[in-house]
N, C-alpha and C positions, 0 to 999 in steps of 0.2 A: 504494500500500500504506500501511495507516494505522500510525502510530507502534509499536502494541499491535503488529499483522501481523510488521511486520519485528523487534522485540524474540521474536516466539514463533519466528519463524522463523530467528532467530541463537539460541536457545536449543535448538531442535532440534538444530541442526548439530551442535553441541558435545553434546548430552546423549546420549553415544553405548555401545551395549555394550560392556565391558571389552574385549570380543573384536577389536571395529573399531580401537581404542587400542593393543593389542597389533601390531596390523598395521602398522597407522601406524607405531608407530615404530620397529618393523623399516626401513619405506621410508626414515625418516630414515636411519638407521644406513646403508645401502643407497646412499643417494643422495650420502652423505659420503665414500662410497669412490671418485668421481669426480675430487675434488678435493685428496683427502687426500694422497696420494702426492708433490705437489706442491712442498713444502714440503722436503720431505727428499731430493728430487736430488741437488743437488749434493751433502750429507752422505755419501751412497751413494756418487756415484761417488769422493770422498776416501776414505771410511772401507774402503773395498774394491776398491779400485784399481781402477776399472774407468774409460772413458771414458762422454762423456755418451752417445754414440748406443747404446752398451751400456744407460746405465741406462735410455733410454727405452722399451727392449724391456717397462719394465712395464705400460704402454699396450698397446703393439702383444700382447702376447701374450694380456691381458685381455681388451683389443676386439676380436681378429678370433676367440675363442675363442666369445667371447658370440656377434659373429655368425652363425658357423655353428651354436652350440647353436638361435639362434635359429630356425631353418628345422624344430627338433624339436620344439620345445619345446610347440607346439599340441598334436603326435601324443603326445604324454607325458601333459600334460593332460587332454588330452580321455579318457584311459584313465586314471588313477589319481583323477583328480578334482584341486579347486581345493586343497584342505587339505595331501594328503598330495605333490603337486608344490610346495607353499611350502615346506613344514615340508624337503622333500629340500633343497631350493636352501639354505636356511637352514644347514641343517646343513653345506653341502659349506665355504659360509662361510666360517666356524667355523671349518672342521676346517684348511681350506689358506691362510686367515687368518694361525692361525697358527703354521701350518709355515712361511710364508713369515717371520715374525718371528723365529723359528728358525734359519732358513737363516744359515750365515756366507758363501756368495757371491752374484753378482747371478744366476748362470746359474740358480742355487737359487729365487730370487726369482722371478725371471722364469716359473718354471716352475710353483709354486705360484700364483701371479698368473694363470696360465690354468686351473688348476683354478678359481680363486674365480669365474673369468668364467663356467664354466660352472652353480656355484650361481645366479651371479647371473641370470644369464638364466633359469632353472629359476623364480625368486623374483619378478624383474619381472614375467614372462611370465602370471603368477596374486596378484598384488596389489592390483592395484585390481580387478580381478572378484571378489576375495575383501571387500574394503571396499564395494563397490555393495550387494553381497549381502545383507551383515552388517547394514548402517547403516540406524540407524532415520532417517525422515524423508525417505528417497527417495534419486533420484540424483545431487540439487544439493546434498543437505547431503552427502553422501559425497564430492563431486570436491570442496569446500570444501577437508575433512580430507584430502583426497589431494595437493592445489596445497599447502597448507599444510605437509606434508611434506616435499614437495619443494623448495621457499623452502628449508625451513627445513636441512634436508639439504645444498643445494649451497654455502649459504651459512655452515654452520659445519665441511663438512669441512678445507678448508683450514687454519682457525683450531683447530682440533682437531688436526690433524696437523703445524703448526707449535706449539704447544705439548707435545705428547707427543713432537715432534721433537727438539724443544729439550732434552732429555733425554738421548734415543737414536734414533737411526733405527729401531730394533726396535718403539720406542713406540704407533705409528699401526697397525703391524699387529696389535698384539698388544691395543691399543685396545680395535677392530672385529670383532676374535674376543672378546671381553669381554662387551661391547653386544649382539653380533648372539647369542650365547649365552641372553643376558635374553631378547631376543626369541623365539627359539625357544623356550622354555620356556613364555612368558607365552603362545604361541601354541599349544601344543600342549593344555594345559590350559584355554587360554579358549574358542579356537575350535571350534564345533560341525561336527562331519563333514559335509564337501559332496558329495552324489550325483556323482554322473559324467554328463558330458552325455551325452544319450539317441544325439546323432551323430556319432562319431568322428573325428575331421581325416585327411585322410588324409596322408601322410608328403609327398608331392608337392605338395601346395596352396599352399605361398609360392610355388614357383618358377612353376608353373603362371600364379600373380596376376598376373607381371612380364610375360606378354603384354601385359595391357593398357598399353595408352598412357599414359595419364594418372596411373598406379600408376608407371610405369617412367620418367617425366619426374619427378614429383617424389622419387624415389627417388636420381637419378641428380643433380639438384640437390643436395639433402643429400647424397650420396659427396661431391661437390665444396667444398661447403660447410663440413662435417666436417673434411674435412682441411686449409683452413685453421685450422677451430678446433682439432682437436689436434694440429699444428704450434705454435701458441703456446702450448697448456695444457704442450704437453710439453716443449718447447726454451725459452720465454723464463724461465724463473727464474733460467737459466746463466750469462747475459750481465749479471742482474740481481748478484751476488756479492754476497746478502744472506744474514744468518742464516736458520735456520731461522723463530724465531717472527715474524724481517720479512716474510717469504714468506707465512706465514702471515693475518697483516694485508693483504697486499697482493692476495691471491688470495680472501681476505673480502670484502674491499669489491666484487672484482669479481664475486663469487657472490650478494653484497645485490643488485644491478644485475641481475643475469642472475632472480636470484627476481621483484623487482618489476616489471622489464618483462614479462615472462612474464605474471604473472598480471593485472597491472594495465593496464599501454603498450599490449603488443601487441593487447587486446580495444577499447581506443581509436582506435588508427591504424585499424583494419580496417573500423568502424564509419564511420572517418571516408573514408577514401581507398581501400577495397577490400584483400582480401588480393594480388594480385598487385601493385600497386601500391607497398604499406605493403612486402612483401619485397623488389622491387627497392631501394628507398631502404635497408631494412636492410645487404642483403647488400654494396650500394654501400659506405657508412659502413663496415663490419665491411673489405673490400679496403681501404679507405684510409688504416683502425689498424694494419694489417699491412706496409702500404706502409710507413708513417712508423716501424713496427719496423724493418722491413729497412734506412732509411736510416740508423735512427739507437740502433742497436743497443746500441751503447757508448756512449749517454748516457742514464745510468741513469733521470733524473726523467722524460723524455720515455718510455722503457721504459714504466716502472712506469704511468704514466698512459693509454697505450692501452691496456694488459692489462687494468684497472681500467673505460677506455670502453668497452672490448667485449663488457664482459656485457651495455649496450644492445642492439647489434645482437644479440646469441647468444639472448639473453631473447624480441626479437621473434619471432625467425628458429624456435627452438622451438617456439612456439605455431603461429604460423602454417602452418608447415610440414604437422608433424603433422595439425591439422585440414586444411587440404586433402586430405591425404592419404585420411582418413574422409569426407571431403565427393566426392570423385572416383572414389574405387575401387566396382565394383560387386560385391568379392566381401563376404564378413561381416570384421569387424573385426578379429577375433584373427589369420587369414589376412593380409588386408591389411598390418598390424602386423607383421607375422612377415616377411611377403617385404620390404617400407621399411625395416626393421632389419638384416636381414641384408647388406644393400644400404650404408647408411647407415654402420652399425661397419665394414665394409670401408675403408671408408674415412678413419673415423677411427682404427682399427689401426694401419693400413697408413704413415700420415702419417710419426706419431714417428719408425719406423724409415727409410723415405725421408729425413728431416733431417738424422738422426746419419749417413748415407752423404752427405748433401751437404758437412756440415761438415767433416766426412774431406776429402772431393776437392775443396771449392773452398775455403769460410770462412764462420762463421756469418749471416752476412747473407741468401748464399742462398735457404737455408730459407723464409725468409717473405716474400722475393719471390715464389717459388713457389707460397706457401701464399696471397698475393694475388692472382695470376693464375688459381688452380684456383678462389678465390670470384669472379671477375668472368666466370670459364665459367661457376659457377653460375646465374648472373643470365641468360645466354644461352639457357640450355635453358630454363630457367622459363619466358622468352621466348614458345618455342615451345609451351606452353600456355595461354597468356595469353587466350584464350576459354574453353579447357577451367575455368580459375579465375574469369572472368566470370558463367561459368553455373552456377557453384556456391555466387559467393554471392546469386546470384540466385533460389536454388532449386531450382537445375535441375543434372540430371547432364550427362555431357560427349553425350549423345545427346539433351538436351532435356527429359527426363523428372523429375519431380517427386526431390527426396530428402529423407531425413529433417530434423527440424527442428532448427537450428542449436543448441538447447542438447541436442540427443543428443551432440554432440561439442564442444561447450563445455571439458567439461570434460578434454580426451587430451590437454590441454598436457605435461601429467607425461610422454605416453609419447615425445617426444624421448631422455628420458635412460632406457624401458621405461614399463610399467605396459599392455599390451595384456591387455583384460580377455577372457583365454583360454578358461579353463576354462569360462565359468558362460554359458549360452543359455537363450534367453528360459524354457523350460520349468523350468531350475535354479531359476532365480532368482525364481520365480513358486511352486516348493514352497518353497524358502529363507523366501521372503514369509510363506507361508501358517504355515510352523511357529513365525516369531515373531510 
């Protein structure tokens, strides 16, 4: 590509309708509320008596909410359309956003925290099908702005929610009802009505997916996977007994790491050593940050610096993951998406609350012994498709058969953390085309 080429073509990305801009950065706001909460644990559990396995209930209540929403969230789409399921999710947000910054107890919290799971999954579920759609210049300059958000999301919620921490614990929630507000608005007004897809989903078609093999192995790797990672997104700030805005810093740098490998590393190793290959080496390293937690729990700088290393492995393990997922499954993609999520939040739900029952009954350590045994089963199963992943990036599905070309699913790095582009099929997104 000659100089002029790539200057027009990093011009397009960027030169985008207000509309695609207003999405975006809903996703940021969105993708901030992963890491945000982070920072003000320990806050919570002082300022409201509560213990930690208590406050991690705001995980588990969030994520296993999402992923059961997840298994609807097609059927919802597919019948209201891509605009008016964001603009819902958006709003529910908002609304239990913050309530939850309202609330004076954790059970209040907690409970609002699985309203918002359900926006969000509502919101994920039609976001990037709503930026494919919208963006001028095709669908590598829209997964551009979509990885872009996502970076930029995971990597300043923390730092956002240790600062409005540092305040008040009320501050993060009351933030992201603020933000996600703007967004809603800028989106209701910028973005143009999207038809409905012509073919309904039907209500059964995640679970229906998880027949298959190859859908139900990598699915079942990320359960495992997940739950070492939210084991330590949930439980290690505790041991760390840092301020809010150190927390914040510390869960920054590890969210710059989990952005760049993502978009950058992960498309490296793959190229270079194969996708099953590049994730056993991840998810090995990612067991061995968790290991060295569990030894050495109570020594802060070693703490703080795996939490920090393991957005390396969590960054690969994202990209990678998800695209095999599109590379292996034979049903459509918002499907496939729907049933790996449901699947996958299971498990990172489910983790926090397992922790805070360890901590109870044995001692903090526990936890992320566990949470390193459950990612070296990962590597095990994955194992067991380790041809199924040979021949996909060979081009070939798990029966031999040709599949799409690797940059159709380039860009679903984002849908680790959501972004399954639900609502919009080819005929959508082909009158979408034709009206701008």
């Amino acid at each position: 590509m000659s100089a002029h080429g790539a200057t027009s073509e990093k011009t397009s990305t960027f030169a985008q309708p207000k509309a695609v801009y207003a999405v975006a950065f809903a996703c940021v706001v969105s993708f901030m509320g992963i890491g945000l909460v982070d920072p003000i644990l320990p806050a919570l559990s002082s300022q409201l008596d509560a213990s930690p396995s208590q406050v991690t209930l705001l995980f588990t209540s969030y994520l296993v909410v999402t992923a059961v929403a997840m298994l609807g969230t097609n059927w919802v789409s597919s019948r209201l359309g891509a605009k008016k399921t964001l603009i819902t999710g958006l709003a529910i947000i908002v609304v239990f956003a913050a309530l939850a910054g309202l609330s004076d107890s954790v059970g209040g919290i907690v409970g609002f925290r699985a309203g918002w799971g359900l926006g969000n999954a509502l919101f994920i579920a039609t976001s990037l099908a709503v930026i494919v759609a919208s963006a001028s210049g095709g669908f590598a300059g829209a997964i551009v702005l979509y990885e872009a958000a996502l970076g930029l999301g995971i990597a300043a919620g923390p730092l956002v929610g240790g600062l409005l921490g540092s305040v008040s614990w009320r501050g993060p929630f009351f933030g992201v009802s603020a933000l996600m507000a703007v967004a809603l608005i800028a989106t209701v007004v910028l973005l143009d009505p999207t038809p409905r897809p012509a073919h309904p989903t039907p209500l059964s078609a995640p679970l229906r997916a998880l027949r298959h093999r190859g859908l139900l192995t990598m699915a079942i790797t990320a359960l495992l996977y997940n739950w070492g990672f939210f084991t330590m997104l949930g439980y290690a700030p505790f041991p760390m007994e840092l301020s809010a805005i150190q927390l914040g810093f510390v869960f920054f740098g590890w969210g710059l790491l989990v952005a760049l490998f993502s978009v950058v590393g992960a498309p490296r190793l793959q190229a270079r050593f194969g996708t099953a290959r590049s994730l056993y080496g991840a998810l090995t390293f990612f067991a061995v940050l968790l290991l060295l937690i569990a030894l050495f729990t109570d020594t802060r700088w070693v703490l703080v610096a795996c939490v920090v290393a393991a957005g390396i492995p969590i960054g690969i393990n994202n990209t990678l993951t998800t695209q095999a997922v599109m590379l292996v499954s034979p049903v459509e993609r918002p499907v496939a998406s729907a049933a790996y999520g449901f699947v996958r939040f299971l498990g990172g739900g489910l983790a926090p609350f397992v922790a805070g029952k360890l901590v109870d009954a044995f001692d903090i350590h526990v936890p992320f012994f566990v949470g390193a045994a459950t990612v070296l089963a990962a590597v095990a199963v994955l194992s067991t498709g380790h041809r199924m992943l040979a021949r996909a990036d060979a081009g070939l599905d798990e029966d031999g058969h040709p599949v799409g070309a690797a940059d159709e699913v380039a860009g679903e790095v984002a849908d680790e953390f959501g972004g399954a582009p639900a609502a919009i099929d080819g005929e959508v997104e082909a009158e979408l085309t034709h009206r701008r």
